[in-house]
C-alpha positions as CSV (number, residue, x, y, z in Angstrom):
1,X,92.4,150.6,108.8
2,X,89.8,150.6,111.7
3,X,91.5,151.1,114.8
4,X,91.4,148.2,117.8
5,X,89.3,150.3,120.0
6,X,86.7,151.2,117.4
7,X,87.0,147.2,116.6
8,X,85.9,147.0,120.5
9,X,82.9,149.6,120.5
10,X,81.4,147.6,117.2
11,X,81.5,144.4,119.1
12,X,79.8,145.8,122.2
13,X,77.4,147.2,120.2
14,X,76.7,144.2,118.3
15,X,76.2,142.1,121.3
16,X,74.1,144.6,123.2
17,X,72.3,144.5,119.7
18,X,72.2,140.9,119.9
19,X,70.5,140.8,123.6
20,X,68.2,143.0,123.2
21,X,66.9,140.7,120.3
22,X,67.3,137.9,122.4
23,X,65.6,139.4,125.5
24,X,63.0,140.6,122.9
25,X,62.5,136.9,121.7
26,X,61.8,135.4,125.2
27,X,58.4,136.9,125.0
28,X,56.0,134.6,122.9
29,X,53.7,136.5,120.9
30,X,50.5,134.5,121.5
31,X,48.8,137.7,123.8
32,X,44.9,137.4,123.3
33,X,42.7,139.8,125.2
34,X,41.7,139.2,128.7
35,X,38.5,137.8,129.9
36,X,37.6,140.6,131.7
37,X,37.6,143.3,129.7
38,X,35.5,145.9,128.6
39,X,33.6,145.3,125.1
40,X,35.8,145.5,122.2
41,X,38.8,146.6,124.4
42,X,42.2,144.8,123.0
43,X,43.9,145.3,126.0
44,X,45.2,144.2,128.6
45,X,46.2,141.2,127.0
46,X,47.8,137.9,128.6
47,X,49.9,135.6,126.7
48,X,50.7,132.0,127.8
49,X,53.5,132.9,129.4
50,X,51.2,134.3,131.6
51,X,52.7,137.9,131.1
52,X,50.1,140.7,131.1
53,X,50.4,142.9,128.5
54,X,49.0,146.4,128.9
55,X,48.7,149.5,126.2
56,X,47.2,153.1,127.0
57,X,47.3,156.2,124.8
58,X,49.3,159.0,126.9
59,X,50.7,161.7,124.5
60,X,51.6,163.8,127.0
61,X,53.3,161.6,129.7
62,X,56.5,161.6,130.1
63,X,56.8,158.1,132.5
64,X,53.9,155.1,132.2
65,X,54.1,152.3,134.0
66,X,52.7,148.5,134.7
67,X,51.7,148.0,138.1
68,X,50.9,144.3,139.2
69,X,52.1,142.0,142.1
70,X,54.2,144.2,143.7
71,X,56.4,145.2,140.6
72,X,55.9,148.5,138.1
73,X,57.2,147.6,134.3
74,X,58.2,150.3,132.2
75,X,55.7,151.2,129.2
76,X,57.3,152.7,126.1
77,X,55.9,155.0,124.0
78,X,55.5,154.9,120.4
79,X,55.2,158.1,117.5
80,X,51.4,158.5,117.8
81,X,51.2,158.5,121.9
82,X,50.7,155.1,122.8
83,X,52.5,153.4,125.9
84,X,52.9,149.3,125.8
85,X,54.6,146.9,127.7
86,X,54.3,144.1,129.4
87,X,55.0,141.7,132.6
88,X,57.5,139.3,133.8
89,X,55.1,136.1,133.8
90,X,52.5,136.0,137.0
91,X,51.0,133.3,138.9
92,X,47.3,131.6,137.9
93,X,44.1,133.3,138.7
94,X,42.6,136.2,139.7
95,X,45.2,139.8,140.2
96,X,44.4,143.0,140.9
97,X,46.4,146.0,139.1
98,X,46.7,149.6,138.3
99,X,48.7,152.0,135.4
100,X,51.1,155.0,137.0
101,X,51.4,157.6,134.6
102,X,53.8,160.2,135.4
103,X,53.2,159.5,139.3
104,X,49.4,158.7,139.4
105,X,47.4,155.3,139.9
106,X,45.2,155.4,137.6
107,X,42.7,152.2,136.5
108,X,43.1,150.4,133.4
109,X,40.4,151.9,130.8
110,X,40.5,148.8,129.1
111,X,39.3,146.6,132.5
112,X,36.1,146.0,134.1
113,X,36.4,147.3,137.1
114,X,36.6,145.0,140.9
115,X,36.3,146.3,144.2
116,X,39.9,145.1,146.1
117,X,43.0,146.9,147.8
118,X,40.2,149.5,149.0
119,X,39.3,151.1,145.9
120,X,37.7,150.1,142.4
121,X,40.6,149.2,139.7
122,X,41.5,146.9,137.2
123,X,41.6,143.0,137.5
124,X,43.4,140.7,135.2
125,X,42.8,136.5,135.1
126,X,45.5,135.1,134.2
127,X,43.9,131.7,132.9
128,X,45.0,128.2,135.3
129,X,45.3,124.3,135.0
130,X,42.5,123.8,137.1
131,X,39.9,126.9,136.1
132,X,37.4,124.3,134.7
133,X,35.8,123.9,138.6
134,X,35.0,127.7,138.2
135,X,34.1,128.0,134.4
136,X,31.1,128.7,133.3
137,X,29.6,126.0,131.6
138,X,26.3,124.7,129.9
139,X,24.8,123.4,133.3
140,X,21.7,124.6,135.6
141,X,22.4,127.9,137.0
142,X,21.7,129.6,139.7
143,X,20.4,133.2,140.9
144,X,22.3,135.7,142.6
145,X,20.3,138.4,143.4
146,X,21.1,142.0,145.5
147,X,19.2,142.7,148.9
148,X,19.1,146.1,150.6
149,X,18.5,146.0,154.1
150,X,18.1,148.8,156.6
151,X,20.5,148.2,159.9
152,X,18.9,149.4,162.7
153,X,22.4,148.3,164.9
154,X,24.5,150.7,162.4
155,X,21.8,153.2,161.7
156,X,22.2,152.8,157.9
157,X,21.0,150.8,154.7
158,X,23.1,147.6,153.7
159,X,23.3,145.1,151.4
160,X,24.5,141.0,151.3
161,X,24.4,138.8,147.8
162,X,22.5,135.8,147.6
163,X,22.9,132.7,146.3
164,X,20.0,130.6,145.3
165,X,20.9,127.1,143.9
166,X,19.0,126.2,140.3
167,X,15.7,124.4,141.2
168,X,15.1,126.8,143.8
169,X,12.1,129.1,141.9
170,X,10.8,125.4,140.7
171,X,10.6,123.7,143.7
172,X,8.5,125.8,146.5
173,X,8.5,123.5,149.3
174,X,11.7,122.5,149.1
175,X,13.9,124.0,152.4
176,X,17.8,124.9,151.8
177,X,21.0,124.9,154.2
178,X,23.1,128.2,154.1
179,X,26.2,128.8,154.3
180,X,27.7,132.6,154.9
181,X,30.4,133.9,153.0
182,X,32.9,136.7,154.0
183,X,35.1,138.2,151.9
184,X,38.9,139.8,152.8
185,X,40.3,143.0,154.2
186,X,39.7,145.7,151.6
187,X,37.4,144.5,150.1
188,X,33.3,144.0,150.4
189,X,30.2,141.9,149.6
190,X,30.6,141.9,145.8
191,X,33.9,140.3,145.6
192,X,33.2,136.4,145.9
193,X,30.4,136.9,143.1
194,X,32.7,138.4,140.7
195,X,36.3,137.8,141.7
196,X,35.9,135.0,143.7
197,X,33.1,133.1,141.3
198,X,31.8,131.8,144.2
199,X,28.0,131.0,142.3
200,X,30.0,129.1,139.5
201,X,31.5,127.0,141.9
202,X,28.1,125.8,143.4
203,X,27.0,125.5,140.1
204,X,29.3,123.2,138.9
205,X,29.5,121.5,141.9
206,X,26.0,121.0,142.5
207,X,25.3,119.7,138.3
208,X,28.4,117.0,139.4
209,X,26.5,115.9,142.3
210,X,29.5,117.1,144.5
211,X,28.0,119.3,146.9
212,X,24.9,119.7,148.5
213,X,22.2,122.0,146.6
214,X,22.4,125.0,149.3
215,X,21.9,128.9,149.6
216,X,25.0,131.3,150.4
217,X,25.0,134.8,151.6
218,X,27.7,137.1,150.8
219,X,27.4,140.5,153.4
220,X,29.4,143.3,153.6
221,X,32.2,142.7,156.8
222,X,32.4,146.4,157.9
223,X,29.9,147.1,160.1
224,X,30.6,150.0,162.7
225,X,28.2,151.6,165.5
226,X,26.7,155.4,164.5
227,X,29.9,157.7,165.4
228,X,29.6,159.2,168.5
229,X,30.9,162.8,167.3
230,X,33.6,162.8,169.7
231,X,36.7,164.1,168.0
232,X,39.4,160.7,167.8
233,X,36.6,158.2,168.4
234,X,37.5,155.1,166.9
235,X,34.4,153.0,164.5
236,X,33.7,150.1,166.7
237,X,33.1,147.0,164.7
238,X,29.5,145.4,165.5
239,X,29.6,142.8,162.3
240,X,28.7,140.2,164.5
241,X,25.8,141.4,165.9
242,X,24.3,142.3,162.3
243,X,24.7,139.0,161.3
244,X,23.4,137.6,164.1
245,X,20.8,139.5,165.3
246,X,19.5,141.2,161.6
247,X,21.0,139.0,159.0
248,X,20.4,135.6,160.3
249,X,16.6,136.5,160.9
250,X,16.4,138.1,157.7
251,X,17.2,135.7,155.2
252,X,15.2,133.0,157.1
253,X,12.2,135.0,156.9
254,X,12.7,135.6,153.0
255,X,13.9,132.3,151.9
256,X,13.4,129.2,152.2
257,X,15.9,128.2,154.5
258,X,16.6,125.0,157.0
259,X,17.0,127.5,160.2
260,X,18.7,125.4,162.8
261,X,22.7,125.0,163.7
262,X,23.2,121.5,161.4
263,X,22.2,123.3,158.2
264,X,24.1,126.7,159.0
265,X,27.9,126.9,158.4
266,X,30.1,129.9,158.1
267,X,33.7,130.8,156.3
268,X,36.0,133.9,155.2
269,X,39.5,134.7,154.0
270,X,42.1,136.1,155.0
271,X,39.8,139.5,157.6
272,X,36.7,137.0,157.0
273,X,38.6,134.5,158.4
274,X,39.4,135.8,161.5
275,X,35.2,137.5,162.0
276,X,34.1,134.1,161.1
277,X,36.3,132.3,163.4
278,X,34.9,134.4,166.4
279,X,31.5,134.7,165.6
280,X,31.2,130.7,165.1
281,X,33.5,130.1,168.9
282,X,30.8,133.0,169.9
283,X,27.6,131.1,168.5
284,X,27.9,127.6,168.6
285,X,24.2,127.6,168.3
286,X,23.9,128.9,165.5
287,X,26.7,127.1,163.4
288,X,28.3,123.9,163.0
289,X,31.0,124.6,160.2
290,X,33.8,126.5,159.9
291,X,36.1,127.3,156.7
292,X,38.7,129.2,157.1
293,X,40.7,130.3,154.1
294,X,44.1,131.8,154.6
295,X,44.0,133.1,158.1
296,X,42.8,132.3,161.1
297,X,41.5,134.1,164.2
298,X,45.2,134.4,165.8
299,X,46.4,136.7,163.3
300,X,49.1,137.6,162.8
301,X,50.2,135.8,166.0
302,X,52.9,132.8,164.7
303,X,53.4,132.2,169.0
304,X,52.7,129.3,170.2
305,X,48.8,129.4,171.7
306,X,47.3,128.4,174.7
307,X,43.8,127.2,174.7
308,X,43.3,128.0,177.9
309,X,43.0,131.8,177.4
310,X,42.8,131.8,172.8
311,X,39.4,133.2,172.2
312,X,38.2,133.6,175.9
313,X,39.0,129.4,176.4
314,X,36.8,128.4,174.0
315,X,39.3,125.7,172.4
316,X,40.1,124.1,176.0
317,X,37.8,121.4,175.5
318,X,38.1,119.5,172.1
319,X,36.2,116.6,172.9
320,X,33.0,118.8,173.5
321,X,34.5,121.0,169.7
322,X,34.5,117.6,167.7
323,X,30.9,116.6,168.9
324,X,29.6,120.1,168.2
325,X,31.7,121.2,165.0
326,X,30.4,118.9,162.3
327,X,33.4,120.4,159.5
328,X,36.7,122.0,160.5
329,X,38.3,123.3,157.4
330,X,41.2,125.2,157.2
331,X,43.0,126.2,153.9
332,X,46.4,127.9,152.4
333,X,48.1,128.8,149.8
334,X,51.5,127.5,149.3
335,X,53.2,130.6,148.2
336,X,51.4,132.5,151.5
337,X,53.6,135.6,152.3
338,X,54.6,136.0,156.1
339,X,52.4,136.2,158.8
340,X,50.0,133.8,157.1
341,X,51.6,130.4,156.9
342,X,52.8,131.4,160.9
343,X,49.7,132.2,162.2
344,X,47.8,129.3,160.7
345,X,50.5,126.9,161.7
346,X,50.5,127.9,165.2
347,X,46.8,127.7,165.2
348,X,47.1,123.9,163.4
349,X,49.4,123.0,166.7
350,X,46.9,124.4,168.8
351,X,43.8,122.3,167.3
352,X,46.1,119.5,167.1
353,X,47.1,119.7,170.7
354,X,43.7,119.8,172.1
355,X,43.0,116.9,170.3
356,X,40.3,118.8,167.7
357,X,39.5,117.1,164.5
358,X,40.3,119.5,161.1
359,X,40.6,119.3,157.5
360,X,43.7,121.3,156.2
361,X,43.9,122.0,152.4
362,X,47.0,123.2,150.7
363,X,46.2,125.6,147.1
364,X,49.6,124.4,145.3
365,X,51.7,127.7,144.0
366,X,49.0,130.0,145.0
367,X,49.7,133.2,147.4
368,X,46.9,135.6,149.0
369,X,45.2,135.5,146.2
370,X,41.5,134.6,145.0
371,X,42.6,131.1,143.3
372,X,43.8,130.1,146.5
373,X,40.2,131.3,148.2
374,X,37.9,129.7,144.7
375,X,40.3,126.6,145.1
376,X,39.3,126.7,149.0
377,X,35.8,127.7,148.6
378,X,35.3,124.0,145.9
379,X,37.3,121.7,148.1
380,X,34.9,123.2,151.2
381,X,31.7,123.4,149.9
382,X,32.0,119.3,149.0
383,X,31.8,118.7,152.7
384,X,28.7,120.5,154.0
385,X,25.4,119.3,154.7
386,X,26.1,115.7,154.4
């Protein structure tokens, strides 16, 4: 006769059994390899679930893990050494992440490799609804092409990605508006034409007859004076200057650009945001768009703002903004962790206050993230130049 309490253990351990089969079967198994992986590598893999899968031969670890959005997943390991696992489902688009075996970040082997959270690591694209506007397709491309420069404000060589539009080889006399691109904090001048698929967008765009046919450079944000050697001294940022005083010049002497204020706009996300907002208040003269994507130049402020001192006054008058700022574009994500959605509402009261014509564009269930900043970058780009 089996005895009630040995009645009671089988039961337990039938339905702890019977959940781990369940919890087991919530995961569909339709995982196909990412798009950005190395050649020939299986993994990671994403399913459409949107769970990222990841697999990594450890034989001697003793703890692997998944590290993405904020969360580590356990790996487990199998007989031969091999550590899989995978994700609770993440949102669309574009996400950095990293493996942590027994303590250690390490990249994914099986990535390419991106330029984000201040180091090079692994990326994963988790596919979305909309990624057609950023797919590459069977449509005139364009050329993106790498130019070194030599600073003479930061005593150093530098480099910006350009952005030619298809036509632009074929048609020599033919001039170009330009719009400058800046990427986030952490990152540098190679993310918007690899994560942020910035030259897909304007092809597309530009094949639909959505946006105007125009050149966009892509610099590098961090731009400090020569140290002084002082022990303590703190890099003092001089972006501004570069761009205006070396960049600007630059790429109107080596392309065939439209060089006055009409045919010059400016944008950034989330860091870029903020140096872009300054620099355009600064040089009016020079620019007459502004896109900002996920932050603004009151970060992370959420107070309310008064125009009469924000940015040295330069938003007291809005009459005198609306005639000189041809586009006023501001964009967000609607999952936007805290200080974002503050600071760029305050700064929306602000423009709003003053009377200061804006477009505000809202990426639905996006966070700080590069959909929200490809979704920003296509509903922008559709208003230049005309």
């Amino acid at each position: 006769m089996i005895k009630h309490k040995t009645l009671v253990a089988i039961f337990i351990a039938l339905c702890m059994g019977s959940m781990g089969f369940a919890q087991k079967g919530t995961v569909l198994e339709d995982f196909k390899p990412s798009e950005v992986n190395q050649p020939g590598k299986l993994y990671p893999q994403v399913n459409s679930e949107r769970r990222v899968r990841t697999s990594i031969l450890a034989p001697q670890a003793t703890n692997v893990q998944l590290d993405i959005g904020g969360v580590k997943y356990d790996l487990v390991k199998d007989e031969k050494g091999v550590w899989t696992g995978e994700s609770a489902p993440q949102d669309e688009g574009f996400h950095y992440y990293q493996l942590n075996i027994d303590g250690a970040s390490v990249p994914d082997p099986g990535t390419n490799y991106f330029y984000g959270a201040g180091r090079w690591g692994s990326g994963i694209e988790i596919p979305a609804a909309d990624q057609e506007f950023y797919a590459l397709k069977d449509v005139p491309h364009g050329l993106v092409s790498e130019n070194i420069y030599f600073s003479k404000i930061t005593n150093s060589y530098r480099r910006c990605f350009v952005y030619t539009p298809a036509g632009y080889e074929k048609y020599a006399k033919t001039r170009y508006p330009v719009l400058y691109l800046q990427h986030g904090s952490f990152e540098d001048e190679t993310g918007w034409p690899t994560q942020g698929k910035a030259n897909l967008i304007l092809d597309n765009l530009i094949a639909a007859q959505k946006a105007v046919p125009m050149i966009i450079v892509i610099d590098n944000g961090y731009a400090y004076k020569p140290q002084s050697g002082e022990p303590g001294a703190r890099p003092v940022s001089v972006f501004e200057e570069v761009l205006i005083n070396e960049i600007i010049p630059m790429i109107d002497t080596k392309f065939r650009t439209i060089a006055d204020r009409e045919h010059r706009a400016i944008a950034g996300l989330s860091m870029g945001a903020n140096q872009t907002m300054r620099i355009i208040m600064n040089n009016l003269d020079k620019f007459a768009s502004y896109g900002g994507f996920s932050g603004t130049s009151n970060y992370p402020s959420s107070d309310e703002i008064d125009p009469a001192t924000f940015l040295d006054g330069k938003f007291n008058d809005g009459a005198a903004l609306n005639k000189q700022i041809k586009v006023f574009w501001l964009g967000l994500g609607t999952k936007e962790p805290n200080p974002f959605p503050g600071s760029v509402g305050a700064f929306r009261k602000m423009l709003e206050k003053q009377g200061i014509k804006y477009v505000y564009y809202e990426s639905e269930a996006t966070a700080h993230e590069w959909l929200t900043w490809r979704r920003s970058l296509h509903q922008y780009a559709q208003l230049l130049f005309k």
